[in-house]
C-alpha positions, -999 to +999 in steps of 0.1 A: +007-326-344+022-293-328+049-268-356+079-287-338+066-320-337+081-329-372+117-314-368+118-326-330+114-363-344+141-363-370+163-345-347+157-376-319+154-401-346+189-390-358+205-390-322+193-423-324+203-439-349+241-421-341+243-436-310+226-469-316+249-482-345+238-510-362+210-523-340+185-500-361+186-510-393+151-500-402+153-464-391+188-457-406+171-468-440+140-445-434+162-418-423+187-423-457+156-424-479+139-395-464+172-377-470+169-391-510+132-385-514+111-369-487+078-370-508+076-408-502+062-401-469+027-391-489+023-423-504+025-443-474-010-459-456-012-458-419-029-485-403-038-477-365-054-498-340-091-492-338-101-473-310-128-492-293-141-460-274-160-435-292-151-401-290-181-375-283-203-364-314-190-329-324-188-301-352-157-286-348-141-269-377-110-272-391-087-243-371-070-222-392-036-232-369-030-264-388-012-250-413+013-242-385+005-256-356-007-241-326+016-211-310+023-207-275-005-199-252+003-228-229-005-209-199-041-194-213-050-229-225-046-247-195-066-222-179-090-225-201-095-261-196-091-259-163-124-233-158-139-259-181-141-286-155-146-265-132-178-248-116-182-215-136-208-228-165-200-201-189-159-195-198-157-166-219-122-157-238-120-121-241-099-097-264-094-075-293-102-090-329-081-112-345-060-117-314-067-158-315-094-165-297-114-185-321-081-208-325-073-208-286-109-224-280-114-248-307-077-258-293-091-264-260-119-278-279-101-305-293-079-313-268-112-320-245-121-345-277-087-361-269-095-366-230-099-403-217-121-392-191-147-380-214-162-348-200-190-345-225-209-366-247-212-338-273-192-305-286-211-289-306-195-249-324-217-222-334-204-187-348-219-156-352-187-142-370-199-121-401-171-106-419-139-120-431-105-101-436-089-103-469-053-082-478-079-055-500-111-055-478-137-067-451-158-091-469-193-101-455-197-137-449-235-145-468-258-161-444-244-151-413-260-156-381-269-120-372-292-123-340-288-144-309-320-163-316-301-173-347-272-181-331-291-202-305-312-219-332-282-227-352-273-246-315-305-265-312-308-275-350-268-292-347-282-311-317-314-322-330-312-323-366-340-302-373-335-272-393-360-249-374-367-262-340-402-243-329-386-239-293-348-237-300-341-219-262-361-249-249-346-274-273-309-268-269-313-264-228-331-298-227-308-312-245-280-300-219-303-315-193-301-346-199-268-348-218-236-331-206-231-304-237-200-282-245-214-253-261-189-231-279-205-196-292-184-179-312-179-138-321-208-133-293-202-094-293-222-096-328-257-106-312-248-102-277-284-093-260-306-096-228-320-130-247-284-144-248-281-136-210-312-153-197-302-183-217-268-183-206-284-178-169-305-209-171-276-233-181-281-269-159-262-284-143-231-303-161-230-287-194-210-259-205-202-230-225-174-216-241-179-180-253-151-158-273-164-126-275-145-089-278-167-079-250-174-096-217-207-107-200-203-100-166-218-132-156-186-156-164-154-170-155-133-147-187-096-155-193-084-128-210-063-135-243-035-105-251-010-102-277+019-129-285+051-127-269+077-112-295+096-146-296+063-162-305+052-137-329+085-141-346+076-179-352+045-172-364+056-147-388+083-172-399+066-203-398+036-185-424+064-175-446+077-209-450+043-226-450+034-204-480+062-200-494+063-165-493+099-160-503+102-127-500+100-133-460+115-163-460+148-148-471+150-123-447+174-123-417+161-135-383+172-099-369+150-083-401+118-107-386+118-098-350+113-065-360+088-067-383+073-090-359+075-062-329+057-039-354+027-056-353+024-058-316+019-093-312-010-101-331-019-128-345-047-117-375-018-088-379+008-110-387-017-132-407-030-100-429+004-088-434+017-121-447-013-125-470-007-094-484+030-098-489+020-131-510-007-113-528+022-085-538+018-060-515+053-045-506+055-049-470+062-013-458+026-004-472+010-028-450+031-016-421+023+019-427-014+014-436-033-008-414-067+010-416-083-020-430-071-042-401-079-021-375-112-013-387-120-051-385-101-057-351-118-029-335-154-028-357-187-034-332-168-024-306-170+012-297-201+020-307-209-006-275-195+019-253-213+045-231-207+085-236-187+082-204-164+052-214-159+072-249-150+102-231-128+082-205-113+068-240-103+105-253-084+112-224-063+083-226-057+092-264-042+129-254-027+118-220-006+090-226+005+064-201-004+040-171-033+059-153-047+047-123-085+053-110-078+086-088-062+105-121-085+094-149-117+102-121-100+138-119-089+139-155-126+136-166-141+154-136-158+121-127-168+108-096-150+075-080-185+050-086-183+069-121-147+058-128-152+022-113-179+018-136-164+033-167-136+012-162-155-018-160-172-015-195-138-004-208-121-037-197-150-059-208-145-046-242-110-052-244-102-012-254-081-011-221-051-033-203-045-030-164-013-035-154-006-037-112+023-025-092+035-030-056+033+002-040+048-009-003+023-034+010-009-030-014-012-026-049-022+000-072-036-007-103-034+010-136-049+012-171-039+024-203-050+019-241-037-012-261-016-004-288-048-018-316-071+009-292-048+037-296-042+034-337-078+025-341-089+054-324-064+076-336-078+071-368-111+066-365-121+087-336-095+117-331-098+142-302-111+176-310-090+202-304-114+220-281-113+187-262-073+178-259-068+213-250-090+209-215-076+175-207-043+189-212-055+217-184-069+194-166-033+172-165-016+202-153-040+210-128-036+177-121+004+182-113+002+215-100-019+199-071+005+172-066+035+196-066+019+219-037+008+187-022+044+177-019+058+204-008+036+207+019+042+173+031+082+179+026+078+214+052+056+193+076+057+157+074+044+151+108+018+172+109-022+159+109-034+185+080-001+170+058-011+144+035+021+120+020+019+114-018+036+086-029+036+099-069+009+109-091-015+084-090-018+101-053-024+137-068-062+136-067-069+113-038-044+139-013-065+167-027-096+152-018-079+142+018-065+174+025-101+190+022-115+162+046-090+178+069-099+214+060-133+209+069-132+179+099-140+210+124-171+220+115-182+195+091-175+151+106-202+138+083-186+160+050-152+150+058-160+114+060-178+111+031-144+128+013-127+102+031-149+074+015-144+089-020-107+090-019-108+050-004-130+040-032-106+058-059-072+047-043-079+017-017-043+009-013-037+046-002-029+043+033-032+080+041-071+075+029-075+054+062-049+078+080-072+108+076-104+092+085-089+079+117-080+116+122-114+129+114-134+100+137-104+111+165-121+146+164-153+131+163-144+111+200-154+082+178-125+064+192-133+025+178-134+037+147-103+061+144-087+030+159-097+010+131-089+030+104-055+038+119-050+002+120-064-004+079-038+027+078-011+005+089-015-025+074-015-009+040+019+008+053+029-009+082+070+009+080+058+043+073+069+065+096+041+089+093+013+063+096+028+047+127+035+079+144-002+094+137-014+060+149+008+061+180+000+094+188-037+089+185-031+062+211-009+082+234-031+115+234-070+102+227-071+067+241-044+068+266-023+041+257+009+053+262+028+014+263+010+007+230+018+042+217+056+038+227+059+006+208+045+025+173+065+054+176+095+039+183+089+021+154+085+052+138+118+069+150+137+038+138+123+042+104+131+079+101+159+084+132+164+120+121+129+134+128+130+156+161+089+152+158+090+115+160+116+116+188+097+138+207+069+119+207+089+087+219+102+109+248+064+121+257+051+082+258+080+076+282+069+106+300+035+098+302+047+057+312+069+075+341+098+067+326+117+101+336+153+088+333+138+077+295+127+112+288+155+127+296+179+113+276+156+109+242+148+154+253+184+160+256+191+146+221+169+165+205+177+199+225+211+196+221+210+188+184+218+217+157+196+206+127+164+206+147+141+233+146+144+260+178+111+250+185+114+211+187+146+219+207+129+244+234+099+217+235+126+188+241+145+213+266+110+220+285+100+185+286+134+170+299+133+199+328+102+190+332+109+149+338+138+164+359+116+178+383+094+152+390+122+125+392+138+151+417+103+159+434+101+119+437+136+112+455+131+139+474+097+131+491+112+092+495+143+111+514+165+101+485+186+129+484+217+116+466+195+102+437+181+135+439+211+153+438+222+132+406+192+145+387+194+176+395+231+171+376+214+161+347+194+195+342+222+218+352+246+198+324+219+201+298+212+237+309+248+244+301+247+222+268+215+241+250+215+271+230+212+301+257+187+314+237+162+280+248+163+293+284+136+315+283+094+313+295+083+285+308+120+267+303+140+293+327+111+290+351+119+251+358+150+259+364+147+287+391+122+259+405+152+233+400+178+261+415+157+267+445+155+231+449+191+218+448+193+254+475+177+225+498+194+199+488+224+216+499+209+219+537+189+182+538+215+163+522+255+156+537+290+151+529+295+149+492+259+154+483+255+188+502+285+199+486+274+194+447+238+207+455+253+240+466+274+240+438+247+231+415+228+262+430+257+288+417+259+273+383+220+279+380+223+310+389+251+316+367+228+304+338+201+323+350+221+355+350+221+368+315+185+376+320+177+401+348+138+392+343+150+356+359+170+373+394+134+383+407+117+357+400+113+326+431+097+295+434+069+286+456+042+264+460+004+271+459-008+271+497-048+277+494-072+280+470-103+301+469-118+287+430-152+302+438-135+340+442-108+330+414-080+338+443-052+317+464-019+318+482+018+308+470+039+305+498+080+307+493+106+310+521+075+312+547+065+341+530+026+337+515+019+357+484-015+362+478-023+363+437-059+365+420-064+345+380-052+374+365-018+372+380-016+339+362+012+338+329-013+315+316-049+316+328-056+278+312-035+271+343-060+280+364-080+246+359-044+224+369-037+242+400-038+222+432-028+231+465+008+222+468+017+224+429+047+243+426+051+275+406+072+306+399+064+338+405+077+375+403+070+388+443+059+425+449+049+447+476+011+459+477-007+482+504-026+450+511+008+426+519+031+404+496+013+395+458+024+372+433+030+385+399+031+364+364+026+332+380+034+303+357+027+263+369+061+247+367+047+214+381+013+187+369 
C-alpha cells in the first residue's frame, strides 16, 4: 500500500456509505466500530484467494519506504521500468547519496514482481553499501562487500546456493544465459572497477541490470535521480513525524514544515537524519546548522574519484557562483574546449554537478552549476585557497571586460564582417576566440578555421561560430563550404538580422546570386527596418537583378534620411544616381525619351532633397553626366518632354553651382583605347580629349574602361591639343 492508500479509503468508504443509506449495512458498522476502536483492525485474519501463478524467486529487502510509503517519483519510476524492458541491458540510477536511489529501485523492483507478464524468472539484490548514517556518526556495516569480485560472488552464491562459487563471473552470466535475470547492484561507486565493466559488457541477451551508483558508467541507459519537490519533501518530513511520533514536529504549523523542509533541499536521507535526530533529542536548529556528518556521508567516495582537472573545474564553481556554460568555465580555467567537454563529463557522472538548458532563439545552450549538497560539502571539506579564488576572480573579470568591449564593438558596427554579436556571457569567450579567427583569416585560413572549430565545439548553438567560418572559407574562395556554414549559421538563427544579411551578402558579392541574396536581406531589413546597412544592401541586390526603379526608391530612403550616417547616405545617393543613369541610358538607346525624361525627374528631385554637402566626388559627377544628358533630351525629345528636359538642365546646374570645381567639368564618353601604351580618347561635344592612366581620378578604373563608357572630365588646353584632366568612370 502507497502513504494515501489508508485515508483515501475511509474517505471513499465514508462518501459511500453517505450516499448509499441503508443498502450498506455492513460498512456503516465497520465504519462506526472503526470510529469506537481502530485497533480491532490488528486482530483480524485475511484470507486471500491463492494465487495459482508463482511469482519469480527473489531477495529483495524490505525498503525502508514502508514505514511511509513511497513518495513521488512517478515520473523517474516509470522511466525506470520502462529502460527495463527495454534494450539498454544495464539501467543505472545516478545521484548524490542518500537522495533515494536504493528505495526508487527496489520500488521498481517490486513492482516488476507485481507484473502479470512476468519479465524475469528471478530478481535477485546485491549491495556493496558499507556505512550506515546514524544522528551521531557514520557507522561501518561489518562484513561489507568491499570489492567487485565480492559483490559479483555475493550475485552468483544467491543464484546458485553455493557460498563460494570457484567461477562466480562465469557462474552468475550462465545463469543469465539460460534464465532471464534482474540483477540489481547496489552503492556500485564503492567497488566500481575495470572487472565490473567487462562483466557488465558481457551481459546476454534477456537479462538485466539495475545499478544505483553516485557515479555513472558510461556504458548504460542512467536516469538521473535529483532532489524531491518541496511539496513532496514536506510530506515526507510530516509523514516521519507522525509515523514516529516525533511530537515535537508533529505539532508544528504546516507553514513552520515547508520551511524546514526547503532547508534541506529536497533530500530525502536529509530529511531522514534530521528527523532521527530530533527523536533522539537533538534540537532541530543544530541539525540545520551542522550537517557535516551528513554531508560527509552524502558526498564520501566521491571526490577523491575525480581527476585534478574536474577538482580544479570544481573550485571555480565554488568562488564563481551560478549557471555556467562550456565557453566560460573553458576560459575560467584556461582550458581547452575537448578539456571542458571532458571535465564536464566526469563531473556529471558523479553527480557533483546539475545542467540546466535554455532556449537561446532556435538552439539551446546548456549550463552547469554545483548542487546545493556539492557546494556545502565542498565548502567544508575542500575550501578554495586564497591564492586560488583571487585568480578565478581575475580571470571572471577578464572574462567580462572581454564581453563588455565585445559589445560595444558589435553596438558601433553591427554589420560589419570583423563584428561578432554576443547574445550574453556565456558568448564572452567564444566571440573572443571568433574575433581572432577574423583577425588572422588574411594571412592565416588554416589558423582561423581551427579557432573557428574551437569556438563550435565550446558553444554549438552559437550561430556566429558558423557565421565567421562561412566568412573565413569566403576569403578562402572555398565557396561550398562558406555556403554551408552560412546556412548552419542560419538555422541556429534563422531571424537574425546580422546572420541573414552576412549570408545574403556572401551570396550577392561571392557567388552571384543576387535573387537568392534579395530574398535574405530583405528578410533582414524587415527584422531590423532602421539599419541603412541592411537597406543598402537590399537596394544593391536590386541593382545587381536590374531592377533600377527598385534601387531607386530603397537609395532615396536612405539618402534622404537624417539618422543615417553621411556615409551610408552619400553611398545610397551614389548608387540611386547611379541606377538613374542606366535606366536613362536604357530608354534612351530604345528611343524612349519620355520614360527617360521621367527618370531623369527622379535624380534632379532627390538631388534637391539630399544634404548639399552629399553632392560632391563621384556623386556631382553623375549628375553633370545626368545634366548633360537631359541637355539632349531637350533637343531629341518634343512637346512637353523637350520642355521638362530643358528645365531639368537649369535646375542641375543650379545644384551644381555652389561648387565652382563642378562648372568645368563635362561629360563625355571614352572614344579609343590604346591599353598597351596606358592612353585613349574622350570625346564630348565632337571635341576628342586625349588623356593618359594618370589623368584618371581613380587608376583602378583603368581595368573597367570600354570604349563608349561614359565619364567626366575637367578639359584643358595642351601644346599637343585638347587633354582630359581627373577623369572619373561615371558609367559600368
Amino acid at each position: 500500500m502507497e502513504i494515501d492508500d489508508s485515508s483515501f479509503l475511509i474517505d471513499l468508504a465514508n462518501s459511500i456509505s453517505i450516499a448509499g443509506g441503508k443498502h450498506w449495512d455492513e460498512l456503516d458498522s465497520i465504519l462506526s466500530r472503526l470510529r469506537s476502536d481502530p485497533s480491532f483492525v490488528l486482530g483480524l485474519t485475511v484470507s486471500l484467494p491463492s494465487d495459482p501463478d508463482r511469482v519469480p524467486q527473489h531477495n529483495l529487502p524490505v525498503p525502508d519506504f514502508d514505514e511511509t510509503g513511497f513518495f513521488g517519483r512517478q515520473a523517474e519510476l516509470r522511466r525506470i521500468t520502462k529502460a527495463i524492458r527495454g534494450a539498454y541491458p544495464v539501467v543505472s540510477i545516478l545521484g548524490d547519496g542518500g537522495i533515494g536511489k536504493t528505495s526508487i529501485a527496489l520500488k521498481a523492483a517490486y513492482e516488476l514482481l507485481e507484473d502479470p507478464k512476468r519479465p524475469f524468472d528471478a530478481i535477485v539484490w546485491v549491495t556493496a553499501k558499507a556505512t550506515i548514517l546514524t544522528p551521531n556518526e557514520i557507522r561501518r556495516i561489518n562484513g561489507a562487500i568491499e570489492t567487485s569480485l565480492g559483490l559479483i560472488s555475493s550475485a552468483a552464491s544467491e543464484l546458485s546456493g553455493i557460498d563460494a562459487p570457484s567461477d562466480p563471473v562465469d557462474e552468475v552470466l550462465t545463469y543469465m544465459e539460460n534464465f532471464r535475470i534482474l540483477l540489481l547492484l547496489d552503492n556500485l561507486e564503492t567497488v566500481l572497477d575495470k572487472r565490473l565493466r567487462d562483466f557488465l559488457l558481457e551481459l546476454p541477451v534477456g537479462s538485466k541490470v539495475i545499478v544505483t551508483s553516485r557515479i555513472g558508467l558510461g556504458i548504460e541507459n542512467p536516469v538521473q535521480l535529483g532532489p524531491l519537490p518541496d511539496d513532496e519533501s514536506a510530506r515526507l518530513l510530516r509523514a516521519l513525524a507522525r509515523v514516529r511520533n516525533v511530537q515535537h514536529l508533529t505539532s508544528l504549523t504546516q507553514e513552520t514544515v515547508d520551511t524546514l523542509a526547503r532547508q534541506m533541499a529536497g533530500h530525502p536521507a536529509f530529511i531522514r537524519w534530521f528527523v532521527a535526530g530530533v527523536q533522539a533529542g537533538r534540537r532541530p536548529e543544530d541539525l540545520l546548522g551542522n550537517n557535516e556528518l551528513l554531508l560527509d556521508f552524502c558526498m564520501s567516495n566521491v571526490y577523491d574519484y575525480l581527476s585534478v582537472d574536474a577538482q580544479a573545474a570544481l573550485r571555480s564553481m565554488q568562488v564563481l557562483a551560478g549557471a555556467k556554460n562550456q565557453a566560460e568555465l573553458a576560459f575560467l580555467n584556461d582550458y581547452t574546449a575537448s578539456k571542458t567537454q571532458a571535465v564536464l563529463l566526469e563531473l556529471l557522472t558523479t553527480n557533483f554537478t546539475a545542467m540546466s538548458s535554455q532556449g537561446s532563439g532556435y538552439s539551446l545552450d546548456t549550463a552547469y552549476e554545483l548542487s546545493e549538497f556539492s557546494r556545502q560539502y565542498l565548502d567544508k571539506h575542500h575550501p578554495v585557497e586564497s591564492e586560488e579564488r583571487s585568480w578565478l576572480l581575475q580571470r571572471a573579470e577578464e572574462l567580462r571586460d572581454l564581453g563588455m568591449e565585445m559589445a560595444a564593438a558589435n553596438t558601433a558596427s553591427p554589420y560589419s564582417a570583423s563584428s561578432v554579436h554576443v547574445r550574453g556571457p556565456g558568448d564572452f569567450h567564444a566571440a573572443g576566440i571568433l574575433r581572432t579567427a577574423i583577425a588572422v583569416a588574411l594571412t592565416d585560413v588554416g589558423g582561423a578555421l581551427e579557432h573557428c572549430v574551437e569556438a563550435q565545439l565550446l558553444a554549438p548553438g552559437y550561430y556566429e561560430a558558423w557565421r565567421v567560418e562561412g566568412f573565413v572559407r569566403s576569403i578562402d574562395r572555398d565557396q561550398s563550404g562558406a555556403q554551408a556554414a552560412f546556412d548552419r549559421a542560419l538555422e541556429l538563427a534563422p531571424e537574425s538580422p546580422a546572420a541573414l544579411f552576412h549570408a545574403g551578402t556572401f551570396l550577392l558579392d561571392k557567388v552571384g546570386d543576387a535573387g537568392a541574396a534579395l530574398t535574405l536581406l530583405q528578410r533582414a531589413a524587415r527584422n531590423d527596418p532602421e539599419s541603412s546597412e541592411v537597406a543598402g544592401q537590399v537596394a544593391w541586390a536590386h541593382f545587381c537583378l536590374g531592377d533600377m526603379s527598385s534601387t531607386v526608391d530603397v537609395c532615396t530612403q536612405i539618402a534622404t534620411k537624417q539618422a543615417a550616417s553621411s556615409s551610408h547616405r552619400r553611398v545610397a545617393f551614389d548608387l540611386a544616381l547611379h541606377a538613374i543613369q542606366s535606366a536613362v541610358g536604357h530608354f534612351r538607346s530604345n528611343e524612349q525619351f519620355d520614360d527617360a525624361v521621367e527618370h531623369v525627374e527622379l535624380g534632379v528631385e532627390l538631388a534637391e532633397a539630399v544634404d548639399p554637402r552629399l553632392i560632391e566626388g563621384v556623386a556631382s559627377d553623375r549628375l553633370i553626366a545626368l545634366r548633360d544628358v537631359s541637355n539632349s533630351l531637350a533637343h531629341q525629345s518634343i512637346d512637353y518632354a523637350a520642355r521638362q528636359a530643358a528645365q531639368f538642365t537649369t535646375r542641375i546646374s543650379d545644384i551644381l553651382a555652389f561648387n565652382l570645381t563642378n562648372s568645368v567639368r563635362r561629360s563625355g564618353s571614352v572614344h579609343a583605347l590604346v591599353p598597351d601604351k596606358g592612353f585613349g580618347f574622350v570625346t564630348s561635344t565632337k571635341t576628342k580629349y586625349f588623356f593618359h592612366i594618370s589623368d584618371l581620378h581613380d587608376r583602378s578604373d583603368w581595368e573597367s574602361l570600354t570604349e563608349g563608357a561614359e565619364c567626366v572630365f575637367e578639359p584643358t588646353e595642351t601644346a599637343k591639343g585638347p587633354r582630359a584632366r581627373r577623369l572619373r568612370l561615371v558609367s559600368v
